[in-house]
C-alpha positions as CSV (number, residue, x, y, z in Angstrom):
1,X,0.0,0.0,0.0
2,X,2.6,2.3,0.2
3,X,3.6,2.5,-4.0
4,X,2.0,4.6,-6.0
5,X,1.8,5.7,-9.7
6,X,5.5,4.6,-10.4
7,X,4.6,1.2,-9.0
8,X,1.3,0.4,-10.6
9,X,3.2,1.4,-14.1
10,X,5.7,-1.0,-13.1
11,X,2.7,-3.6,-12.3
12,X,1.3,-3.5,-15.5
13,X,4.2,-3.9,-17.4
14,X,4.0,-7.3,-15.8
15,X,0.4,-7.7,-15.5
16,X,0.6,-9.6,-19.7
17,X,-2.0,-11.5,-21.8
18,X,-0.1,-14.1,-20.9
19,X,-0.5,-14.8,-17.1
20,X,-4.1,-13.5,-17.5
21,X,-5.2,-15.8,-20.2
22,X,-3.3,-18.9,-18.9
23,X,-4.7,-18.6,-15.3
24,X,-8.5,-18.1,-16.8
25,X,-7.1,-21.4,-19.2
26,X,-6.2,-22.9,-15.6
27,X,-9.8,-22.8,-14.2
28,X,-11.7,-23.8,-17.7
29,X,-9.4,-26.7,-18.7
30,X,-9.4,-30.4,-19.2
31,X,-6.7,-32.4,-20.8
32,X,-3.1,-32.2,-22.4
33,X,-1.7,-34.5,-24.7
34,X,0.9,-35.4,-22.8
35,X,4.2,-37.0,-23.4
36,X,4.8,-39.7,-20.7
37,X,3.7,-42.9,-21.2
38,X,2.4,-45.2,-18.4
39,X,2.2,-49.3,-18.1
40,X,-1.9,-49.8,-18.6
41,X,-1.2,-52.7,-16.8
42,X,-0.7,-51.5,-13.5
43,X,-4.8,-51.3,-13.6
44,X,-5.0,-55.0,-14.4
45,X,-6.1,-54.2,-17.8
46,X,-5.6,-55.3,-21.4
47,X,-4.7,-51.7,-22.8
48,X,-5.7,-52.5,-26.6
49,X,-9.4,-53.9,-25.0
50,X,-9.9,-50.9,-23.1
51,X,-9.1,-48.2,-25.4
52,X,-11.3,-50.1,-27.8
53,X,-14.4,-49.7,-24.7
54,X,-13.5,-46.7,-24.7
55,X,-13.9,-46.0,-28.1
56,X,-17.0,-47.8,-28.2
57,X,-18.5,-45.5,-25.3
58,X,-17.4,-42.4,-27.5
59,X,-19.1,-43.6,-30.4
60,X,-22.5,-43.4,-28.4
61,X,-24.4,-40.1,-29.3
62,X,-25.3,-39.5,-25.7
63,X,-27.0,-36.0,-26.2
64,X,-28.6,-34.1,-23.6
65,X,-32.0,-36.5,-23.1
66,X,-30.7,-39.2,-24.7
67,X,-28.4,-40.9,-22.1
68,X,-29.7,-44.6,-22.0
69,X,-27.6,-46.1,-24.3
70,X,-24.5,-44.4,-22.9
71,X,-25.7,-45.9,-19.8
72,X,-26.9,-49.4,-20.3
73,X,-23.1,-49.4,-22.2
74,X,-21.5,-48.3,-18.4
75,X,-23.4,-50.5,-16.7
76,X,-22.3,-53.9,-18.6
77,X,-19.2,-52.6,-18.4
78,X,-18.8,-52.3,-14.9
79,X,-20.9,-55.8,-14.3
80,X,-17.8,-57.1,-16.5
81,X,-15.1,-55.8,-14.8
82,X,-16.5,-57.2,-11.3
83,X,-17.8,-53.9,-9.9
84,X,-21.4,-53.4,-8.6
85,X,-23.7,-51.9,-10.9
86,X,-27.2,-50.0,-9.9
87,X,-29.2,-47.6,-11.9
88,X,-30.2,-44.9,-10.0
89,X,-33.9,-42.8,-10.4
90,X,-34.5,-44.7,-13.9
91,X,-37.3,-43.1,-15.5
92,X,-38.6,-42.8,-19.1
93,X,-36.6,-38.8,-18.5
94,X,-33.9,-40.1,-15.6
95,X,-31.1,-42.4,-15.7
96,X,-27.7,-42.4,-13.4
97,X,-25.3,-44.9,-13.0
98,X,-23.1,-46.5,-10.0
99,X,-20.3,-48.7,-10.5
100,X,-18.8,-49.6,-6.7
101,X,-16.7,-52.0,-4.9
102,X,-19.4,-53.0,-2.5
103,X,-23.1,-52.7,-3.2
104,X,-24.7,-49.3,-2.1
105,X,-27.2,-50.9,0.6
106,X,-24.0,-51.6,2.8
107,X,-24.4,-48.0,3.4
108,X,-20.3,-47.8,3.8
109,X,-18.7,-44.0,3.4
110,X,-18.3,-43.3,0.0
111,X,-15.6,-41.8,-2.4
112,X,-17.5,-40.7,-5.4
113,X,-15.7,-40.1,-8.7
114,X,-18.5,-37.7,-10.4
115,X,-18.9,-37.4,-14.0
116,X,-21.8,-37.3,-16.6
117,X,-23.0,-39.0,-19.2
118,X,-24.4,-36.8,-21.6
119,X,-22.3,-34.2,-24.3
120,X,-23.6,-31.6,-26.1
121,X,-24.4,-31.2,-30.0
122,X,-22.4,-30.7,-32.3
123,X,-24.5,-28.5,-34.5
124,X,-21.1,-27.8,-36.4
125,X,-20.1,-31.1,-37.9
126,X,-18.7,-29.9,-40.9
127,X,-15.7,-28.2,-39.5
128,X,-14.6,-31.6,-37.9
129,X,-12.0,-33.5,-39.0
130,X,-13.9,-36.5,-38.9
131,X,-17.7,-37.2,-38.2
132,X,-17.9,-36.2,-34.0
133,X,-19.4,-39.5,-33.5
134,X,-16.9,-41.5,-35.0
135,X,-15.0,-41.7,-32.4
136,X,-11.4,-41.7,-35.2
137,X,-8.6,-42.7,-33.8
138,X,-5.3,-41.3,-35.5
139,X,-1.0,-41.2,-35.3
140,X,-1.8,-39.0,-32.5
141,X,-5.3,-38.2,-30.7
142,X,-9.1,-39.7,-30.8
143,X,-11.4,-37.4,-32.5
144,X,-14.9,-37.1,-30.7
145,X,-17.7,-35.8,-29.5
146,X,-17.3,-36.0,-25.5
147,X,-13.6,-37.1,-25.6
148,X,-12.8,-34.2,-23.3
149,X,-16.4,-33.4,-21.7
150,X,-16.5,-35.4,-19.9
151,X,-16.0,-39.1,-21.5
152,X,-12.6,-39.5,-20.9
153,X,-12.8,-38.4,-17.0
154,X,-15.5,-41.1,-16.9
155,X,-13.3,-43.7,-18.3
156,X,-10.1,-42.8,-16.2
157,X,-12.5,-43.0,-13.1
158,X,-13.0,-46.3,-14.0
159,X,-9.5,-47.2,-14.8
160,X,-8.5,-46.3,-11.5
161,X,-11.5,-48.2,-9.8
162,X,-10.6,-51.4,-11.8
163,X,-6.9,-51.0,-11.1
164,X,-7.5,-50.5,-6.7
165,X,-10.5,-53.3,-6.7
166,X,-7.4,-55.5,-8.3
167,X,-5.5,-54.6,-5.1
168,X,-8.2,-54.3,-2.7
169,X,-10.3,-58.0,-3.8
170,X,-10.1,-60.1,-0.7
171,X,-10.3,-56.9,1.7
172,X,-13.5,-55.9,3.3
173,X,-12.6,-52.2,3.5
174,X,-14.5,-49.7,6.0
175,X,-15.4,-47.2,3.2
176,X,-16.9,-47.6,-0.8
177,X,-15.8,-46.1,-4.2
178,X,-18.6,-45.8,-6.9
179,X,-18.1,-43.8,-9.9
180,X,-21.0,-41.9,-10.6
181,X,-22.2,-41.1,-14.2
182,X,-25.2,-39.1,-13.8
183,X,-27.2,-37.2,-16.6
184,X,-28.0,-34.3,-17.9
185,X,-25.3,-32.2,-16.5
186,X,-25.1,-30.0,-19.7
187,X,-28.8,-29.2,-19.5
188,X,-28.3,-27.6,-15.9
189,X,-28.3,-31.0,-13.1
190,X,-32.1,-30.9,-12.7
191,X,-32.5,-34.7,-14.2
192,X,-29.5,-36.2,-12.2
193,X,-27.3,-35.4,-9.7
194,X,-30.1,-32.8,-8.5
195,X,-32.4,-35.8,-7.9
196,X,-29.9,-37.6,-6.4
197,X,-28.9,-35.3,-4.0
198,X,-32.9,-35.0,-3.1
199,X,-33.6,-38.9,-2.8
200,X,-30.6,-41.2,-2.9
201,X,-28.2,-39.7,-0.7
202,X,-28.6,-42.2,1.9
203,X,-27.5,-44.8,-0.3
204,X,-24.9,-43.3,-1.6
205,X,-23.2,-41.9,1.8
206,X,-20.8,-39.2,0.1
207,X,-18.1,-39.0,2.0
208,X,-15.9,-36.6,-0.5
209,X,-17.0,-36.3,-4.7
210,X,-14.0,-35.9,-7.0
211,X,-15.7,-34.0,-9.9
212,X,-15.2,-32.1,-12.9
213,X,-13.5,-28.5,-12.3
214,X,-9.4,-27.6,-13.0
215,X,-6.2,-29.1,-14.3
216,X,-2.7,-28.0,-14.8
217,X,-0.9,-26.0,-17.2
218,X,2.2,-24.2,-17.8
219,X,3.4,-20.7,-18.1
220,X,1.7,-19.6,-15.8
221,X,3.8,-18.7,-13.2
222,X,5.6,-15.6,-15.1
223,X,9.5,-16.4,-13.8
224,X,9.1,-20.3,-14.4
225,X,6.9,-20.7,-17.6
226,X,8.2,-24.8,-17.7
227,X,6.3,-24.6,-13.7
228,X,3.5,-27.0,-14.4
229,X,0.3,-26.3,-12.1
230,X,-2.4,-28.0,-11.1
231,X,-5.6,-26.6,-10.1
232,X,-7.9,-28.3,-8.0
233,X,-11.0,-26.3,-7.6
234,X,-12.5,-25.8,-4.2
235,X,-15.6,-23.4,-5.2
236,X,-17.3,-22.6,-8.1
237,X,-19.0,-20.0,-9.4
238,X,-23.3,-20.5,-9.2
239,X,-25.0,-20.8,-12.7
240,X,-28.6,-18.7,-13.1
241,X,-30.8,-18.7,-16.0
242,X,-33.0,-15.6,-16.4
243,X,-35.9,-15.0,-18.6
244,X,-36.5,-11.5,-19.7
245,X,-40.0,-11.1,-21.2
246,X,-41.7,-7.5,-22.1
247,X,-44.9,-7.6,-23.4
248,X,-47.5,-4.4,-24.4
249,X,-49.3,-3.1,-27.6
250,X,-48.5,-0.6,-29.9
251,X,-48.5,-0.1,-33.7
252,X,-48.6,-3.0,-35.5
253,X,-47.1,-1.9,-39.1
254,X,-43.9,-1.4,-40.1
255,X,-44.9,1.0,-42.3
256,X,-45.7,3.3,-39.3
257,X,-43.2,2.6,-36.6
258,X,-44.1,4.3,-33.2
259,X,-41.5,6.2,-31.1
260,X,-42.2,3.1,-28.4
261,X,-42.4,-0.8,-29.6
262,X,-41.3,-3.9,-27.9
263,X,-38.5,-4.9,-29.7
264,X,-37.0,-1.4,-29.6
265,X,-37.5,-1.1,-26.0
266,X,-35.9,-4.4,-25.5
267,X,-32.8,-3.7,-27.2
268,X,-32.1,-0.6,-25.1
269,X,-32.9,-2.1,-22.0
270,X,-30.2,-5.1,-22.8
271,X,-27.7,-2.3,-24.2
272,X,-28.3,-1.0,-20.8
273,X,-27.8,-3.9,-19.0
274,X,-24.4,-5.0,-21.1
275,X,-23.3,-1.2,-19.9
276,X,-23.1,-1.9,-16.3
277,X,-19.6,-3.1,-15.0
278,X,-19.5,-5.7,-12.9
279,X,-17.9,-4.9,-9.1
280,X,-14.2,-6.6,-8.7
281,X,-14.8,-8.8,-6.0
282,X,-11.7,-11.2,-3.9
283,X,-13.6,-13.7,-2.0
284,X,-11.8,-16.3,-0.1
285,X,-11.1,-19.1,-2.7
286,X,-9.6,-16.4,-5.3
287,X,-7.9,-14.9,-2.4
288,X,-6.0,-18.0,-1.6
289,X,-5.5,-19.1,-5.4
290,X,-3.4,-15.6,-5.8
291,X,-1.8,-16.2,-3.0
292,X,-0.6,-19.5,-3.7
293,X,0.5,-18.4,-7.5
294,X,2.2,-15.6,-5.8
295,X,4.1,-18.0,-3.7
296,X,5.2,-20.1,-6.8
297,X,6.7,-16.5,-8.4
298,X,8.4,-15.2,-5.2
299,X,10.2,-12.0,-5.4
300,X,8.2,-8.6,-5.5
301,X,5.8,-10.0,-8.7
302,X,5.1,-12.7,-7.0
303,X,4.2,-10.0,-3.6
304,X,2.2,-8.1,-6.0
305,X,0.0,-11.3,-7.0
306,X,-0.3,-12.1,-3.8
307,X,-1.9,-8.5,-2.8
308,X,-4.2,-8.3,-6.0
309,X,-7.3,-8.1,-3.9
310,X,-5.6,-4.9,-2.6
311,X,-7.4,-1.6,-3.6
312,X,-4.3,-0.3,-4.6
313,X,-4.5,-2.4,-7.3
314,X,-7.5,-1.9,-8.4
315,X,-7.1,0.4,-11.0
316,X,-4.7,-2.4,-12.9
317,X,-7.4,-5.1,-12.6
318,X,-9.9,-3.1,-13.9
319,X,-7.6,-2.0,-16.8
320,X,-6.7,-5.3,-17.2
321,X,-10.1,-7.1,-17.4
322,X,-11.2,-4.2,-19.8
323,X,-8.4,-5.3,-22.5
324,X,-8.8,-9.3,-21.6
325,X,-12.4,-9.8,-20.4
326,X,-12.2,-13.8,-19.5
327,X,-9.6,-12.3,-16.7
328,X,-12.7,-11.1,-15.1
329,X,-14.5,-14.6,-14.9
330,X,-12.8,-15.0,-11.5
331,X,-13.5,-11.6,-10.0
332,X,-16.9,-10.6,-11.6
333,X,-20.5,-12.1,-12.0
334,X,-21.7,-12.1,-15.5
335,X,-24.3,-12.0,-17.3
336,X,-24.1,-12.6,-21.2
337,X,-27.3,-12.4,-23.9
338,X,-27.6,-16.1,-25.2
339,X,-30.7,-15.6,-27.5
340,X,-34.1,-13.3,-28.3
341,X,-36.6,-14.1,-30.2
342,X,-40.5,-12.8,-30.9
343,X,-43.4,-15.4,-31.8
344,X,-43.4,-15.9,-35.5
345,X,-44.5,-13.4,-38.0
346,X,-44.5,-11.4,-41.1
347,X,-41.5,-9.2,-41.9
348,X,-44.0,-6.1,-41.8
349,X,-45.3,-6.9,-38.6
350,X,-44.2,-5.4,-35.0
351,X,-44.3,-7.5,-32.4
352,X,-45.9,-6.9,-29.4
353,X,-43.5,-9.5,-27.6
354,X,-39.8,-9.9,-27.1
355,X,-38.4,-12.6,-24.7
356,X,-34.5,-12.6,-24.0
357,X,-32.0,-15.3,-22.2
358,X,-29.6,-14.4,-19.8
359,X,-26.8,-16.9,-19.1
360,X,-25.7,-15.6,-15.5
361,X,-22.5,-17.1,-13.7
362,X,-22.6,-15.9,-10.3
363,X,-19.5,-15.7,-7.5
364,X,-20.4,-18.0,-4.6
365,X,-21.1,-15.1,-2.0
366,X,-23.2,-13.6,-4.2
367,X,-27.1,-13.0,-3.0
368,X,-29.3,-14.2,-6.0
369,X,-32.1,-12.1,-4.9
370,X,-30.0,-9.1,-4.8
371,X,-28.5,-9.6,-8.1
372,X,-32.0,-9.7,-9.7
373,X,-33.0,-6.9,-8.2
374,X,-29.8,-5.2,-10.0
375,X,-30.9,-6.9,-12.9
376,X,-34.2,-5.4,-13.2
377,X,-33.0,-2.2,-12.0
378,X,-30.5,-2.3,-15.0
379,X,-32.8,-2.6,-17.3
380,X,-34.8,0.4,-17.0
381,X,-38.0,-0.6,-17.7
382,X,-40.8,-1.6,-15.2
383,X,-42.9,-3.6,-17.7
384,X,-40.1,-6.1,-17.9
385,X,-40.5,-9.5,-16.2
386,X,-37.9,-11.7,-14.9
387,X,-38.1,-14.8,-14.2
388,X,-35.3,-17.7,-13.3
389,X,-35.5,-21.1,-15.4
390,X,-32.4,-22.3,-14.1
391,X,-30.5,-22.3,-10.8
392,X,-27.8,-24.2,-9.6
393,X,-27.1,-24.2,-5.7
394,X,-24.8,-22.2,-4.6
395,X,-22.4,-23.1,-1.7
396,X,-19.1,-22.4,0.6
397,X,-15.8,-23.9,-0.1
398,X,-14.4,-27.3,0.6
399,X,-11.3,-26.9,2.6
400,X,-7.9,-27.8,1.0
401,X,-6.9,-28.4,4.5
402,X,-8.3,-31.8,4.6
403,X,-6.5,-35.3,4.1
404,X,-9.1,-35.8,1.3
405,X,-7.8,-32.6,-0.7
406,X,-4.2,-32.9,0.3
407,X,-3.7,-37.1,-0.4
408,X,-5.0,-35.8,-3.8
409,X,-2.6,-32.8,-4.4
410,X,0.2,-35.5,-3.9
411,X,-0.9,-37.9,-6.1
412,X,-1.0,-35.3,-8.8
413,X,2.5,-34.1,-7.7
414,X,4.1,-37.8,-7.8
415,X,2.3,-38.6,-11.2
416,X,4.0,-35.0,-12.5
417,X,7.5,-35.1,-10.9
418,X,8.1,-31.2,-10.4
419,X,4.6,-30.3,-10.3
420,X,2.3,-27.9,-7.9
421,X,-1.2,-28.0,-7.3
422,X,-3.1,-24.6,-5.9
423,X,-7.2,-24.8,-4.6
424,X,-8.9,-22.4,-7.0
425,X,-12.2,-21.0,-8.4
426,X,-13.6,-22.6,-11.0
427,X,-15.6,-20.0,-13.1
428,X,-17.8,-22.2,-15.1
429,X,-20.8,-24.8,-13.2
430,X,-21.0,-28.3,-12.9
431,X,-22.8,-31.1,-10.7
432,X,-19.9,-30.5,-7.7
433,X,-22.2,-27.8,-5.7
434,X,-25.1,-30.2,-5.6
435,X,-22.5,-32.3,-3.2
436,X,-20.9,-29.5,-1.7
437,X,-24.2,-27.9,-0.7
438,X,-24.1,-30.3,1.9
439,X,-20.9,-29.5,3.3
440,X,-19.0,-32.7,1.6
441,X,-15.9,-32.2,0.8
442,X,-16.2,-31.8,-3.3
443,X,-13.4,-31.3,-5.5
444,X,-13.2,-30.3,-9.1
445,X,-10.2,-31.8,-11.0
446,X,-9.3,-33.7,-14.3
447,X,-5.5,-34.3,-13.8
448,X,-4.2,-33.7,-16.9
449,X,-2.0,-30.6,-18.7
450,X,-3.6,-29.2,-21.5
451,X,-3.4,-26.5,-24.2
452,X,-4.9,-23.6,-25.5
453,X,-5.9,-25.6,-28.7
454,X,-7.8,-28.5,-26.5
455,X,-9.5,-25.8,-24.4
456,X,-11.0,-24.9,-27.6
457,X,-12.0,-27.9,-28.4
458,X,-15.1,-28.6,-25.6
459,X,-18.0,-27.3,-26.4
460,X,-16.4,-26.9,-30.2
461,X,-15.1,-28.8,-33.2
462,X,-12.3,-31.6,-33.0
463,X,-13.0,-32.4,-29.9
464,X,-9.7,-34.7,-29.2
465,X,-7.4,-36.8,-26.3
466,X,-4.4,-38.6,-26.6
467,X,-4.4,-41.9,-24.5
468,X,-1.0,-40.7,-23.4
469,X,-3.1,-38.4,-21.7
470,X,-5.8,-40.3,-20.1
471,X,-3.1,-43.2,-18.8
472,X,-1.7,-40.4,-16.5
473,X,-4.8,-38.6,-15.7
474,X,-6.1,-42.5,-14.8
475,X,-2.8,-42.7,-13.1
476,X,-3.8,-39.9,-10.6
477,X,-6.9,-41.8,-9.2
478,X,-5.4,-44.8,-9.2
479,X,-2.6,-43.6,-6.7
480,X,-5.0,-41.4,-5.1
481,X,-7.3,-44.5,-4.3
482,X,-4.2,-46.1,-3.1
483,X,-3.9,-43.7,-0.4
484,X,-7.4,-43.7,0.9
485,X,-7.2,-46.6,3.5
486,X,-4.5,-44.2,5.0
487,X,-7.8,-41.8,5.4
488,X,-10.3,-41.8,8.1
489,X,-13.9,-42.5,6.2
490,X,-16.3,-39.7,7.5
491,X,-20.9,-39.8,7.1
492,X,-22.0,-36.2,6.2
493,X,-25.2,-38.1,5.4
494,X,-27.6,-40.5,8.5
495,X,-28.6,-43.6,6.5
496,X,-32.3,-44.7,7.1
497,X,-32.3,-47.9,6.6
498,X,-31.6,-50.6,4.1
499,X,-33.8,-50.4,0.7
């Protein structure tokens, strides 16, 4: 606090694209094609056979809503490799499925490895290298749909699972591991782990959830760029749907356009919302995650990273989010125009409705109700309503200061000799708040390195993984499983009962 002007030029000399970009790249990634390669048999498994499964699963178009086949595929896997299998809350809209050592009604604390079964389209085929369902397998990389999001992490679950079961067969163990491939995680929760977390929890008797969320790259720490870094996320930012709907009668004719119409009125009011600048805000989690970057630098950069939150500092940050707005995913809620539409119509007619979508990713401390109100204020315009489609729960860090964080971090650091591991925000959603509603300890990781190039790639075209990859991200939860006997198993949740 004592610099001024001549320090904060110095700052943002330092404060590049680079380290703002790769730390945002930190949060939002998924895999690396690495360059290691491991034994598959340390899992027990035929490599060739299981990449081939793999494959296989890939090849299923497991679309939001259309998850069965994915799952009846899991299912016979698991029942093949020896693991208990039990569909959970399988309706004609629901299905979920649990591969475990033991079955679920010995109501034993349990180590879920969380995933999902369903991808998203891929409405844009024909920039693909090869059809997204294919599931190609070239010199270097498989090519599909779900390959990243989040098939792989399922299958490296089960790797690991296989791989301790092998160890573990004639032990009767105090705690359970089930991987847990629920559904419709893209579409917002509601069909899987939501229900689960509302009706199956005391079969499933979470005792920590190892979920989607971080993973490591490099350059990122400015003075080592070769530093790889893994992050595991602790917290997440809370996902809210909004639905903006204005509604009143004017002029019908486009011939005669009135100085007030809906569509009109719409678009100013959303101009007027996109105008507003989100408030900085350093909460806890993002606290510690500078801090421990800042550790990694040393020196006075890595003092000034650790001292971001400072309002010093503020007028960087805000320069710096302004020139590179992803650096803001961290610091800021958002919210970000997905579509608008009116009801059909002729080209000459005026509407007298406009609805709009809001895609709101809210920090974990931030109060819903409040931020609506903000919303509404934003826009300007009193005959707007608002109305929420979609919210995820929202919910308070689990600790890195727990065994079940730390045994973790190390596995990662002995797979990736050299390598650091830091708790972190993750600024996107997934299924982990359901879990860590609760107060289970629920962790977002898929221990891999990764690229700018594969980040692109979820959600996008080419879609890809290198097995090289996935043997060392199925490495990591193989020797973290190893280490869990070493752990003392904990209920969060009282069973009632056997059924």
């Amino acid at each position: 606090m004592v610099e001024t002007l001549k320090t904060q030029t110095k700052i943002s000399t330092w404060l590049n694209f680079r380290v703002a970009v790769a730390f945002l790249v930190l949060n939002f990634s998924f895999f690396h094609f690495g360059k290691s390669q491991i034994n598959s048999a340390v899992f027990g498994l035929d490599s060739a056979q299981f990449q081939n499964e793999f494959i296989n699963y890939l090849k299923i178009r497991s679309i939001s809503g259309s998850e069965f086949q994915a799952a009846l595929y899991l299912k016979s896997l698991g029942i093949q490799y020896g693991l208990q299998a039990e569909c959970l809350n399988c309706t004609d809209t629901s299905v979920n499925i649990a591969l475990s050592l033991y079955p679920l009604s010995s109501k034993k604390p349990n180590l879920i490895l969380l995933s999902h079964l369903d991808v998203v389209a891929a409405i844009d085929s024909a920039e693909w290298r090869f059809h997204p369902f294919s599931a190609t397998r070239t010199d270097s990389d498989i090519v599909a749909r779900g390959a990243l999001d989040a098939k792989g992490l399922t299958f490296m679950h089960l790797a690991g699972l296989i791989g301790f079961k092998s160890k573990m067969f004639a032990a009767d163990l105090p705690f359970n591991v089930t991987l847990l491939a629920v559904c419709g995680e893209e579409t917002g929760g509601f069909r899987g782990a939501k229900v689960l977390v509302e009706k199956y929890m005391d079969r499933l008797m979470p005792w920590a959830v190892y979920g989607e969320g971080g993973s490591g790259i490099s350059e990122i720490v400015p003075s080592f760029p070769k530093q790889q870094v893994f992050g595991i996320s602790v917290a997440e930012k809370v996902n809210l749907w909004l639905r903006l709907d204005l509604k009143f009668n004017s002029f019908g004719h486009g011939a005669a356009p009135p100085s007030s119409y809906v569509n009109k009125d719409m678009m100013k009011a959303l101009h007027k919302l996109s105008q507003v600048e989100g408030r900085i805000e350093f909460q806890t989690t993002t606290k510690r995650m500078f801090r421990a970057l800042g550790e990694m630098e040393g020196g006075f950069q890595g003092w000034i990273i650790k001292h971001l939150h400072w309002k010093i500092f503020r007028p960087i940050v805000h320069k710096f989010i302004d020139k590179n707005p992803v650096f803001g995913a961290v610091l800021q809620n958002t919210a970000v125009l997905t579509n608008m539409f009116n009801p059909p119509g002729p080209p000459n007619q005026i509407s007298n409705r406009a609805t709009a979508f809001l895609d709101c990713r809210l920090l974990p401390e931030t109060k819903i109700k409040k931020f609506i109100r903000d919303i509404k204020y934003g826009l300007i315009e009193p005959r707007f309503k608002v109305s929420i489609i979609n919210e995820c729960p929202s919910a308070d860090e689990s600790s890195p200061d727990l065994f079940e964080y730390q045994y973790f971090a190390k596995a990662i650091e002995e797979t990736f000799p050299g390598a650091k591991t830091a708790p972190i925000l993750f600024p996107a959603s997934s299924d982990n708040n359901y879990f860590r509603q609760f107060g289970i300890p629920t962790y977002g990781i898929t221990p891999v390195l990764m690229n700018r190039s594969d980040l692109e790639s979820i959600h996008g075209p080419n879609e890809r993984i290198k097995m090289v990859d996935f043997w060392k991200g199925a490495e990591v939860f193989g020797r973290f499983l190893d280490y869990a006997p070493k752990m003392i198993p904990k209920n969060y949740i009282q069973p009632i009962g056997n059924h």
